[in-house]
KOLGU-4560 file (N, C-alpha, C; in nm, 3 decimals, padded with zeros to 5 digits):
<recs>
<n_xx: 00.719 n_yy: 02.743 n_zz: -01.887 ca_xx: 00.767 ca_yy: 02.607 ca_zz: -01.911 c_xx: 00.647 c_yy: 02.520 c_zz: -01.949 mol: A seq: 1 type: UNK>
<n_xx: 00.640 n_yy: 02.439 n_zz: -02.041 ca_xx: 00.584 ca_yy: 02.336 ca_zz: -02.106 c_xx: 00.605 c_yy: 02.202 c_zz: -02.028 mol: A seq: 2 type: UNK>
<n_xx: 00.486 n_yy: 02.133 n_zz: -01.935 ca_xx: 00.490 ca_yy: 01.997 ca_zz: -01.867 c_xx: 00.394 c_yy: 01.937 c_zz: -01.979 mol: A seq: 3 type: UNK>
<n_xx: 00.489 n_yy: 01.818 n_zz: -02.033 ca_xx: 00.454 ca_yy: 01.708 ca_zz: -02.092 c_xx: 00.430 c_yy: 01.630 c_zz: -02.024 mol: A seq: 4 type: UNK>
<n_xx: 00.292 n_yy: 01.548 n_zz: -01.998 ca_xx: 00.246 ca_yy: 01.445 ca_zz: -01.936 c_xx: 00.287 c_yy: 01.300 c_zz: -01.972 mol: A seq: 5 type: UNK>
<n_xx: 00.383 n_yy: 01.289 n_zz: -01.980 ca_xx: 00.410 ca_yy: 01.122 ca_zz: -01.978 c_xx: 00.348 c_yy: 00.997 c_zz: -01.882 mol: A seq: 6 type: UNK>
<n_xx: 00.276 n_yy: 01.019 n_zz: -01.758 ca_xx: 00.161 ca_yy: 00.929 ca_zz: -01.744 c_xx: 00.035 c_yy: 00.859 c_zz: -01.771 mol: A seq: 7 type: UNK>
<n_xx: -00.006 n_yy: 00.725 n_zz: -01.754 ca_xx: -00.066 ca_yy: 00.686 ca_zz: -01.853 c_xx: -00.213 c_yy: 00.750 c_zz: -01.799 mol: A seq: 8 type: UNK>
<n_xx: -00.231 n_yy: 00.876 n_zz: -01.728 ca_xx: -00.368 ca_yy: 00.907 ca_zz: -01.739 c_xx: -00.353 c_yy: 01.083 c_zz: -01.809 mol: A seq: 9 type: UNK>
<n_xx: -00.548 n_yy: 01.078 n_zz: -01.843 ca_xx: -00.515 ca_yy: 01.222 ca_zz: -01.866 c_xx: -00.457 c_yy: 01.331 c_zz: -01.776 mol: A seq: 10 type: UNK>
<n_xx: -00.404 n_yy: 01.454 n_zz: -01.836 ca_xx: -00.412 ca_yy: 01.562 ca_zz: -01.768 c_xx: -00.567 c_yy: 01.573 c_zz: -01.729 mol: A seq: 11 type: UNK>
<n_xx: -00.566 n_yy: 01.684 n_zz: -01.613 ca_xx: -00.707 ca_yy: 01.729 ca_zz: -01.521 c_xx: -00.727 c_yy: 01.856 c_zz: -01.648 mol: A seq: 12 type: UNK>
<n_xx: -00.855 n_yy: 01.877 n_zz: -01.656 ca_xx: -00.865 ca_yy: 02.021 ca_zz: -01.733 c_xx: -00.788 c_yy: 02.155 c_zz: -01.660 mol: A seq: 13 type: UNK>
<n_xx: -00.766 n_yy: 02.114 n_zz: -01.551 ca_xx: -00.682 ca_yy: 02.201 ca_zz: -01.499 c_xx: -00.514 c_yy: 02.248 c_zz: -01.495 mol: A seq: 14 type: UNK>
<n_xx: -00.527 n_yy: 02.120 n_zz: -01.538 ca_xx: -00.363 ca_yy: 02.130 ca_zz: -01.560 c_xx: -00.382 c_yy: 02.146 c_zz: -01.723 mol: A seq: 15 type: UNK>
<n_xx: -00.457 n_yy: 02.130 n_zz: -01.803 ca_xx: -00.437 ca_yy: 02.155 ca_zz: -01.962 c_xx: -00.462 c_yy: 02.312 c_zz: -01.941 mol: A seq: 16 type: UNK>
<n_xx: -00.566 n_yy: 02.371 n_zz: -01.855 ca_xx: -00.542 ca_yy: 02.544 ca_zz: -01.896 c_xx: -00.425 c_yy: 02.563 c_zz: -01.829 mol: A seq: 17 type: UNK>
<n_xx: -00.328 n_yy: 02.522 n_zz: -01.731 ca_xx: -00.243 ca_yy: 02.586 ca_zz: -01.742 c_xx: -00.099 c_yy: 02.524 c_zz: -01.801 mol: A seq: 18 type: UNK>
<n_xx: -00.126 n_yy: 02.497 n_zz: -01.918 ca_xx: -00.013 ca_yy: 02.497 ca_zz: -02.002 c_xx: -00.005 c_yy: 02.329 c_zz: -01.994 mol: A seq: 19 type: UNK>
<n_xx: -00.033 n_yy: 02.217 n_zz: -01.950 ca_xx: 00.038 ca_yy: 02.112 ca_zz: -01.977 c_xx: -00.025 c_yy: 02.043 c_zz: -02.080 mol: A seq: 20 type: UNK>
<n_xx: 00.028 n_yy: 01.942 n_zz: -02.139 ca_xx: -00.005 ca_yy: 01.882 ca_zz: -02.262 c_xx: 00.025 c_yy: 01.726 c_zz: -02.195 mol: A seq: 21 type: UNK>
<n_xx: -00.066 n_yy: 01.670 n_zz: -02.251 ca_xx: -00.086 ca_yy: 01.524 ca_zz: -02.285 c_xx: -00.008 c_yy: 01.485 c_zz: -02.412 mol: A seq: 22 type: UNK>
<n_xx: 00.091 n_yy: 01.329 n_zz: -02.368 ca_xx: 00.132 ca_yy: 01.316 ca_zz: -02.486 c_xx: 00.049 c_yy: 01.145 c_zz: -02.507 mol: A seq: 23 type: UNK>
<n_xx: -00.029 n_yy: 01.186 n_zz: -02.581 ca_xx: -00.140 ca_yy: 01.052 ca_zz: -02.613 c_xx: -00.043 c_yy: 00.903 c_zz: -02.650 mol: A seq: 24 type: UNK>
<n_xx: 00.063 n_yy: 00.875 n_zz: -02.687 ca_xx: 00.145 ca_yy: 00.788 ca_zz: -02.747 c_xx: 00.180 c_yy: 00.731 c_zz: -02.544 mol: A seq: 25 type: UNK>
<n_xx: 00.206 n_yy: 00.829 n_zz: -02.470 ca_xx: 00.258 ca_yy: 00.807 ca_zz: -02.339 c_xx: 00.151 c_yy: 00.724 c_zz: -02.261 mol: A seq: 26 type: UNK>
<n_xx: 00.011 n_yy: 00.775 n_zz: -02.277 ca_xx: -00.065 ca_yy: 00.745 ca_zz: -02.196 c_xx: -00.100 c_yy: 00.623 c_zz: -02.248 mol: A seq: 27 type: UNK>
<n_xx: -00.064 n_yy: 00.552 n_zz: -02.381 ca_xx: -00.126 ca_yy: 00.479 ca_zz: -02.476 c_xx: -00.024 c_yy: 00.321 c_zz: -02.424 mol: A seq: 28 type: UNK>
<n_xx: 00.112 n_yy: 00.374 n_zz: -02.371 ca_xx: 00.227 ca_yy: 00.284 ca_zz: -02.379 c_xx: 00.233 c_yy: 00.202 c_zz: -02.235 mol: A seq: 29 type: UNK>
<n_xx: 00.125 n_yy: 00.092 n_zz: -02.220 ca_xx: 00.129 ca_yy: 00.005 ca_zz: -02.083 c_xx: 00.223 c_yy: -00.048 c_zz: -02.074 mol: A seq: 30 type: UNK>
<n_xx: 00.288 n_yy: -00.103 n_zz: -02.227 ca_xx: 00.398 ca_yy: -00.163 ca_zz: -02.210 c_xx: 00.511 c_yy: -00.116 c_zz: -02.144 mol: A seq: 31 type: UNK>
<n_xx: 00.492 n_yy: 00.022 n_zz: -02.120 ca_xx: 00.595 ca_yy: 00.094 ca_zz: -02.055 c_xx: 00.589 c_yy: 00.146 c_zz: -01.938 mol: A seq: 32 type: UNK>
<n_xx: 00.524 n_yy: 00.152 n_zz: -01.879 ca_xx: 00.399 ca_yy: 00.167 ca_zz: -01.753 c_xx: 00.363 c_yy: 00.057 c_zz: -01.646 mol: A seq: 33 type: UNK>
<n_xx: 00.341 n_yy: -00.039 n_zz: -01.708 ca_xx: 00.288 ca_yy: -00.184 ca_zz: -01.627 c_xx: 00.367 c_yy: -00.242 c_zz: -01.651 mol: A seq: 34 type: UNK>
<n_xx: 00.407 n_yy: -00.315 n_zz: -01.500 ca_xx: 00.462 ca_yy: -00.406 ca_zz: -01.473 c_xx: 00.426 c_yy: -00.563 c_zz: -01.431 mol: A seq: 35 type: UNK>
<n_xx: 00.418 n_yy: -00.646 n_zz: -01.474 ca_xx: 00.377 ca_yy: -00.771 ca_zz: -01.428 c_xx: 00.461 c_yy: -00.887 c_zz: -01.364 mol: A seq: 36 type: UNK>
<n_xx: 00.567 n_yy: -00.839 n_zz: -01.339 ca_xx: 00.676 ca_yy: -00.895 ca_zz: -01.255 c_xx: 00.771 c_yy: -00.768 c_zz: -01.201 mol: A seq: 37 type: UNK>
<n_xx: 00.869 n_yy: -00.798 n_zz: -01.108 ca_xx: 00.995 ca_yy: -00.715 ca_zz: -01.045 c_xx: 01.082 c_yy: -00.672 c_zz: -01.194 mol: A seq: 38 type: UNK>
<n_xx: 01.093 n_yy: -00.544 n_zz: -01.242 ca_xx: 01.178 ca_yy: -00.549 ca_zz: -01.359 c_xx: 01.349 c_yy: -00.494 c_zz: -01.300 mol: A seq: 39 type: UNK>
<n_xx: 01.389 n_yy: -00.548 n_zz: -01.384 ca_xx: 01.564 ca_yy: -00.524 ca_zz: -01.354 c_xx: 01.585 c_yy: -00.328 c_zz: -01.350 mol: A seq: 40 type: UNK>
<n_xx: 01.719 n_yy: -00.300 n_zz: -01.310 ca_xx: 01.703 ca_yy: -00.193 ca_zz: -01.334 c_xx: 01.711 c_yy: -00.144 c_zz: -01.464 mol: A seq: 41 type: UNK>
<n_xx: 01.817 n_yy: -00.207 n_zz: -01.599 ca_xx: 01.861 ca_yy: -00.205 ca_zz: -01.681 c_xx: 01.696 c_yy: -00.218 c_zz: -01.771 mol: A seq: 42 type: UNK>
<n_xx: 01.597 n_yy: -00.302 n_zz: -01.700 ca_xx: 01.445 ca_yy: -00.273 ca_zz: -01.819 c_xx: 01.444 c_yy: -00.129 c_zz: -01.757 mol: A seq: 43 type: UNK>
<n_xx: 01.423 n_yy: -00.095 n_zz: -01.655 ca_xx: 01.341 ca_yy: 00.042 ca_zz: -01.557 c_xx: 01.385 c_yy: 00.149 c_zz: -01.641 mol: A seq: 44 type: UNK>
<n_xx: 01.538 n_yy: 00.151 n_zz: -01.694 ca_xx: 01.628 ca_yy: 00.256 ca_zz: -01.726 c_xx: 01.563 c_yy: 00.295 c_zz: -01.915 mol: A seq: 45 type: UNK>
<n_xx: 01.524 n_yy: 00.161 n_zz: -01.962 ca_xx: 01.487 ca_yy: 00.167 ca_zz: -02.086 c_xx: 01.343 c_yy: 00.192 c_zz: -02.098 mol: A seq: 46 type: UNK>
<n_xx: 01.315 n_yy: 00.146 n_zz: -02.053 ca_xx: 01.088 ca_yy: 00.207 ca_zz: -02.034 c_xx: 01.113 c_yy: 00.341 c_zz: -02.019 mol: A seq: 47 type: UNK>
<n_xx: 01.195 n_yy: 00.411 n_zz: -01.916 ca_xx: 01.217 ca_yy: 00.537 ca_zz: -01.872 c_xx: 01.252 c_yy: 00.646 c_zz: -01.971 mol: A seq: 48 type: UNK>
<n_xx: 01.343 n_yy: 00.571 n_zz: -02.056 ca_xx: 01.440 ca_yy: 00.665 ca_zz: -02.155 c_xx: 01.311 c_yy: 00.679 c_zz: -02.289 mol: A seq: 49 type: UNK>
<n_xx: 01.245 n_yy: 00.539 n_zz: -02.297 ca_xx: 01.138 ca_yy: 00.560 ca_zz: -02.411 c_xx: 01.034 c_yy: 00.609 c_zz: -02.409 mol: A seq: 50 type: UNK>
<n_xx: 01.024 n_yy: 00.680 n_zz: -02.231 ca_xx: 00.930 ca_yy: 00.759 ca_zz: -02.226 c_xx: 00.926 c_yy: 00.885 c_zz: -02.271 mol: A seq: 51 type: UNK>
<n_xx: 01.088 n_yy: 00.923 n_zz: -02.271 ca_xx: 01.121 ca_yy: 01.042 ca_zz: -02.252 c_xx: 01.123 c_yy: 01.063 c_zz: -02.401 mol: A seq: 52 type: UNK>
<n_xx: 01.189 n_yy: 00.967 n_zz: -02.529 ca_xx: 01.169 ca_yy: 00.974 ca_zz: -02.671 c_xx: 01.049 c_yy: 00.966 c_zz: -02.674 mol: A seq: 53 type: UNK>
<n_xx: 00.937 n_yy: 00.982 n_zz: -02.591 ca_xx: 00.787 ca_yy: 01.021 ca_zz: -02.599 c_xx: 00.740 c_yy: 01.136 c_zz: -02.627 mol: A seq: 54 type: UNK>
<n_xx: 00.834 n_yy: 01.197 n_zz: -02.540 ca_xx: 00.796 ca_yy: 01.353 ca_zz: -02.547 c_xx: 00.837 c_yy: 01.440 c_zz: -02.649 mol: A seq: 55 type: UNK>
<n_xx: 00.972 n_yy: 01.365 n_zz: -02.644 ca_xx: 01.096 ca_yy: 01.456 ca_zz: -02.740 c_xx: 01.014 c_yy: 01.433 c_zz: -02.870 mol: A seq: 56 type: UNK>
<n_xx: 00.918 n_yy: 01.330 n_zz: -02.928 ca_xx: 00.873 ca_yy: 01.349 ca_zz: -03.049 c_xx: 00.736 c_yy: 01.414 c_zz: -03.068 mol: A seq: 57 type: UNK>
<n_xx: 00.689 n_yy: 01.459 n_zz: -02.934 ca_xx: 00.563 ca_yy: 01.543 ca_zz: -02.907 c_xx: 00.613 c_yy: 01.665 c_zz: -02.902 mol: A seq: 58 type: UNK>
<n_xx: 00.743 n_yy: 01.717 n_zz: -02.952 ca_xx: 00.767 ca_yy: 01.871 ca_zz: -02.928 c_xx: 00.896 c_yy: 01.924 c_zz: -02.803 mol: A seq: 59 type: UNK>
<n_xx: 00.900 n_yy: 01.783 n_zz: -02.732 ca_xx: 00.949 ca_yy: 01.840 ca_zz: -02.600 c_xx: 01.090 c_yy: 01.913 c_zz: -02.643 mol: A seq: 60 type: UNK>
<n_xx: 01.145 n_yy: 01.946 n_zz: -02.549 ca_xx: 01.283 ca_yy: 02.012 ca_zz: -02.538 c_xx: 01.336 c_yy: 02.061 c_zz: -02.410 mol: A seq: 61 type: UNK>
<n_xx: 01.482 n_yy: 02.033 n_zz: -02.381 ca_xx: 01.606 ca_yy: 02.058 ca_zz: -02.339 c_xx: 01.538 c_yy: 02.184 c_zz: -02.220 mol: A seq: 62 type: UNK>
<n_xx: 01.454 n_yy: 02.211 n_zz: -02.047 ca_xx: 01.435 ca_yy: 02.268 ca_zz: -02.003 c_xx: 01.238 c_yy: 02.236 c_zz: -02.012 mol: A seq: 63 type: UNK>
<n_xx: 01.171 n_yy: 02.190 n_zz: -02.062 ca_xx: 01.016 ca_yy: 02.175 ca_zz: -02.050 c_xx: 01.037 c_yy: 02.052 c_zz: -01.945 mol: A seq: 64 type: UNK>
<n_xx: 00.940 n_yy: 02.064 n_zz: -01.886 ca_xx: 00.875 ca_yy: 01.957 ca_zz: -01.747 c_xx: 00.838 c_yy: 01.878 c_zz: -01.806 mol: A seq: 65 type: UNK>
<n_xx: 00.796 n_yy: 01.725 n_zz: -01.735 ca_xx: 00.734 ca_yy: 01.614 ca_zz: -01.771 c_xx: 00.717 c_yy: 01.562 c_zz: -01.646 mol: A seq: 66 type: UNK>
<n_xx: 00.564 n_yy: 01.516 n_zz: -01.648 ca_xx: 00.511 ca_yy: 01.497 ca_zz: -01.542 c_xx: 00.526 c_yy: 01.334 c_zz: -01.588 mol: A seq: 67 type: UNK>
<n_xx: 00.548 n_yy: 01.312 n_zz: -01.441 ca_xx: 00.533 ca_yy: 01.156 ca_zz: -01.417 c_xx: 00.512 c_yy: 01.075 c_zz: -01.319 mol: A seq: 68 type: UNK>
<n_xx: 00.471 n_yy: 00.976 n_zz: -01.352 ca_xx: 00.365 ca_yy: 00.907 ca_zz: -01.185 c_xx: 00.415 c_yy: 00.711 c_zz: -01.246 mol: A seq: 69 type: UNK>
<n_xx: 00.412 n_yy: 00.709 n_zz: -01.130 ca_xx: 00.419 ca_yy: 00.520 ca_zz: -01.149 c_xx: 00.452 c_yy: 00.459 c_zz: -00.999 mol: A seq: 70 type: UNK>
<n_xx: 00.487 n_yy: 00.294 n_zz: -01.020 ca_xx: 00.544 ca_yy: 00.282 ca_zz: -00.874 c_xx: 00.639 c_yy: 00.314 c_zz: -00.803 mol: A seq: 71 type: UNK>
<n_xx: 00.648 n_yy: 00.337 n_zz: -00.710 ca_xx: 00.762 ca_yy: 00.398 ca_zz: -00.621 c_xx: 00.907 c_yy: 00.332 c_zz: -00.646 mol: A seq: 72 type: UNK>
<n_xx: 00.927 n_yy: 00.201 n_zz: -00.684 ca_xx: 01.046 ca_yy: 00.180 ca_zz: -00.793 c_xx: 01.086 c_yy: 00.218 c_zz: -00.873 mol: A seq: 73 type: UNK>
<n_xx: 00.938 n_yy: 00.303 n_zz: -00.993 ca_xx: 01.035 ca_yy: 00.321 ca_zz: -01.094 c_xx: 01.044 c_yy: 00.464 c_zz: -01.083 mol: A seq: 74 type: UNK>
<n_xx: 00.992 n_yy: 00.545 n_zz: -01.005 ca_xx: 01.016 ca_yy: 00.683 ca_zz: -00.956 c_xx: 01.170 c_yy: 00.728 c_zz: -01.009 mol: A seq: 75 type: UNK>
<n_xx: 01.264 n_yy: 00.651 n_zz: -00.905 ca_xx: 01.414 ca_yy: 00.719 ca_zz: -00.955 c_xx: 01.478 c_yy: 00.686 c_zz: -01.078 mol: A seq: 76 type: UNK>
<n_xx: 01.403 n_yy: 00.590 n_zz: -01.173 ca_xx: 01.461 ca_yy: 00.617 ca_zz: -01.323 c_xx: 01.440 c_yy: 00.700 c_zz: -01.395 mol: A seq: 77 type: UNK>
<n_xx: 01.297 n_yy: 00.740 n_zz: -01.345 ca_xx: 01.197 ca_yy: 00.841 ca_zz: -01.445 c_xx: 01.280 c_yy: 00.964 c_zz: -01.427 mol: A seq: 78 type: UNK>
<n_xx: 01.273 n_yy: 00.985 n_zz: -01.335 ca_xx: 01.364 ca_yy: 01.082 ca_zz: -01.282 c_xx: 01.525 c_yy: 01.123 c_zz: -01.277 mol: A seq: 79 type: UNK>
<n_xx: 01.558 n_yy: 01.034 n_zz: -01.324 ca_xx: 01.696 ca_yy: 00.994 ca_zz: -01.398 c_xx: 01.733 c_yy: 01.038 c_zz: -01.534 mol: A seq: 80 type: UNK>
<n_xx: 01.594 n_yy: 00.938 n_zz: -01.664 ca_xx: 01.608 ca_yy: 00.993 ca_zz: -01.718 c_xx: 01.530 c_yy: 01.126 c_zz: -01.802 mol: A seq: 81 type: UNK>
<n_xx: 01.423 n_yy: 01.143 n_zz: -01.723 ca_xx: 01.407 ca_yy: 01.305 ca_zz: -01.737 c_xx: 01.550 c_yy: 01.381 c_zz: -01.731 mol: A seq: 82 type: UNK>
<n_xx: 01.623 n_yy: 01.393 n_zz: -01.660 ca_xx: 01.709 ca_yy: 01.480 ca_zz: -01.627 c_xx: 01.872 c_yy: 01.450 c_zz: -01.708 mol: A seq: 83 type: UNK>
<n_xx: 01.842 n_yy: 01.333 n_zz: -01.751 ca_xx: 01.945 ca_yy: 01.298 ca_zz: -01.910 c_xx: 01.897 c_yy: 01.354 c_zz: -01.956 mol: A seq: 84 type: UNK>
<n_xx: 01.785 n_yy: 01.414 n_zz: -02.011 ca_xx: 01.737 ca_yy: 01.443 ca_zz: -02.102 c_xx: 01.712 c_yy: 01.602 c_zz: -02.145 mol: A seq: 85 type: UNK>
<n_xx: 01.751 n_yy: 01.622 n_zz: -02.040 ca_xx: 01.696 ca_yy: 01.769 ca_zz: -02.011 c_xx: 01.598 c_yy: 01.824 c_zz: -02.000 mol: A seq: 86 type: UNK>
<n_xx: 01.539 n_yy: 01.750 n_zz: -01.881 ca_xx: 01.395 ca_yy: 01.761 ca_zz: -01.881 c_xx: 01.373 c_yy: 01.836 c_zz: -01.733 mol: A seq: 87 type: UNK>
<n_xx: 01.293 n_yy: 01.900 n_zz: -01.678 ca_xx: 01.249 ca_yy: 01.943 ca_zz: -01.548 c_xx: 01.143 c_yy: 01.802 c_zz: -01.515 mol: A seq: 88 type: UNK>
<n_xx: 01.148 n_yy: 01.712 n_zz: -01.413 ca_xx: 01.086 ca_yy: 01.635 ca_zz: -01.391 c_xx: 00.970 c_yy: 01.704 c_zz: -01.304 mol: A seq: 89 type: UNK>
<n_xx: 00.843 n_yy: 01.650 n_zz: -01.340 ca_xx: 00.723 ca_yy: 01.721 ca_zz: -01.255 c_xx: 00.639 c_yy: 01.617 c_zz: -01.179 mol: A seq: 90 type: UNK>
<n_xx: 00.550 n_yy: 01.696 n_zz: -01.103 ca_xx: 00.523 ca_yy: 01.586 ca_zz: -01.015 c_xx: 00.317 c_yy: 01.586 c_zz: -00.978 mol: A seq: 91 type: UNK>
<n_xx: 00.242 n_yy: 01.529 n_zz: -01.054 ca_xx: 00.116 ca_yy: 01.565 ca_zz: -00.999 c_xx: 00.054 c_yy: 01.554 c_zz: -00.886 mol: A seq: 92 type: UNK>
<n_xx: -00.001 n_yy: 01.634 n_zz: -00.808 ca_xx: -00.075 ca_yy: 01.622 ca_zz: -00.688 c_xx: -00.228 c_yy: 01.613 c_zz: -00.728 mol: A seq: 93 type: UNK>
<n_xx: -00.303 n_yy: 01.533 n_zz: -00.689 ca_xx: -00.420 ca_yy: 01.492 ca_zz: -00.712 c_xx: -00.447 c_yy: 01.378 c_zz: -00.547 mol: A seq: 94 type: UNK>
<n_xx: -00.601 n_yy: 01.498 n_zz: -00.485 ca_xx: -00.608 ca_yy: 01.395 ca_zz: -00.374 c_xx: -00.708 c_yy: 01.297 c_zz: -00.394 mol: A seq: 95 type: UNK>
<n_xx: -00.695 n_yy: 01.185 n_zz: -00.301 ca_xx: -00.750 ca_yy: 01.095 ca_zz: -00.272 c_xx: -00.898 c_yy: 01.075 c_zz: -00.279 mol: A seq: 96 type: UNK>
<n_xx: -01.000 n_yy: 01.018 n_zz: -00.291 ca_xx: -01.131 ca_yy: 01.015 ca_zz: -00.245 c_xx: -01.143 c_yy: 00.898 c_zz: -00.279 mol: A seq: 97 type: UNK>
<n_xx: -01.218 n_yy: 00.855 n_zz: -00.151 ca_xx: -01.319 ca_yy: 00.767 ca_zz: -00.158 c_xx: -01.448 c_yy: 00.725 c_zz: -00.110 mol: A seq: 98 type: UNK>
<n_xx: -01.509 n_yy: 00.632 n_zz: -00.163 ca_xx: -01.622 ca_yy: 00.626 ca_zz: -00.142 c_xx: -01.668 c_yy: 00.519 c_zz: -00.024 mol: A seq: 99 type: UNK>
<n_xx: -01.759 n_yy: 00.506 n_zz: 00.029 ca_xx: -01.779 ca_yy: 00.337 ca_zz: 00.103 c_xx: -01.965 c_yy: 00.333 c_zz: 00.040 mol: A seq: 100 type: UNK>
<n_xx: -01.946 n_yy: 00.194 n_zz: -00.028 ca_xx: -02.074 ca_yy: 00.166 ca_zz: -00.022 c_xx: -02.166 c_yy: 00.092 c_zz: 00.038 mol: A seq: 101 type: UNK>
<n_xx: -02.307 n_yy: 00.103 n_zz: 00.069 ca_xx: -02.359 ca_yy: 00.018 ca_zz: 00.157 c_xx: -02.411 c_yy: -00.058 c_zz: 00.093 mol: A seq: 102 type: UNK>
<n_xx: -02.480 n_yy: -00.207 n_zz: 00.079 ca_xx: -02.526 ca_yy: -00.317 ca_zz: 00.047 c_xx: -02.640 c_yy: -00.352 c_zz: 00.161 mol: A seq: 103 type: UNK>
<n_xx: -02.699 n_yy: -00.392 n_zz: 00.133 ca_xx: -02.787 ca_yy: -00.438 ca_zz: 00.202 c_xx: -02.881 c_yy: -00.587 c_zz: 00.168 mol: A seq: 104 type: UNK>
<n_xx: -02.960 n_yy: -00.652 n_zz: 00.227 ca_xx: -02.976 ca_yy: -00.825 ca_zz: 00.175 c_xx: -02.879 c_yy: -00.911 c_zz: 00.162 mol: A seq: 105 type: UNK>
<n_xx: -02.745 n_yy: -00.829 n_zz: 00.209 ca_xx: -02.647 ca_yy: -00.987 ca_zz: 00.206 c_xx: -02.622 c_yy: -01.065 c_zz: 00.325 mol: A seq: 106 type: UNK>
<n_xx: -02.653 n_yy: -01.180 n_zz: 00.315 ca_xx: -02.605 ca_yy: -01.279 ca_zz: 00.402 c_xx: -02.461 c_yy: -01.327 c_zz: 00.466 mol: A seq: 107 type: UNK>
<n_xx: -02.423 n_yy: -01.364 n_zz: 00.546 ca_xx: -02.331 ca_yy: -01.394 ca_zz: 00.617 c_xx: -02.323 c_yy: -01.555 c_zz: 00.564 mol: A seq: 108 type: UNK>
<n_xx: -02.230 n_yy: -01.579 n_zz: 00.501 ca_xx: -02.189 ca_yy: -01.755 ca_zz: 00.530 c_xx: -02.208 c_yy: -01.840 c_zz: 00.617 mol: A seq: 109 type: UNK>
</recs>
């Protein structure tokens, strides 16, 4: 199976050797991605569906995966319409890290 990356970051080189593809138009589309207010469901349902005419013009088809990531709102559209679509919805795991840095010479107010 073929996972099309519809999130707006790259695939890991790891996930490109094993089979997934970046669809550059997806990662490119904030407008579809970012949110700058609460969107209705009826926007959620349409960002979602034009993600998915993302793929479908990168090759996708009826049974290939598509990976997708965003806020936990729009999770169940994506996932919605992946699966109008005939899509296997996928899911990246990538952990956490962080850093703490130290400073030093700063003053207290």
């Amino acid at each position: 199976m073929k996972v099309f990356n519809l999130t707006k970051h790259q695939m890991t080189s790891d996930q490109v050797a094993n089979g997934g593809l970046n669809v550059p138009a997806a990662q490119a589309a904030t407008e579809l991605h970012d949110f700058v207010a609460m969107p209705t469901a009826a926007d959620m349902q349409l960002r979602a569906a034009a993600l998915m005419s993302l793929a479908q013009a990168d090759g996708a088809v009826a049974g290939d995966g598509v990976m997708l990531a965003g806020p936990m709102y729009f999770i169940p559209p994506l996932v919605d319409a992946a699966r109008d679509a005939g899509f296997v919805p996928t899911f990246s795991f990538t952990q956490a890290q962080s850093s703490w840095n130290t400073f030093s010479g700063m003053k207290a107010g």
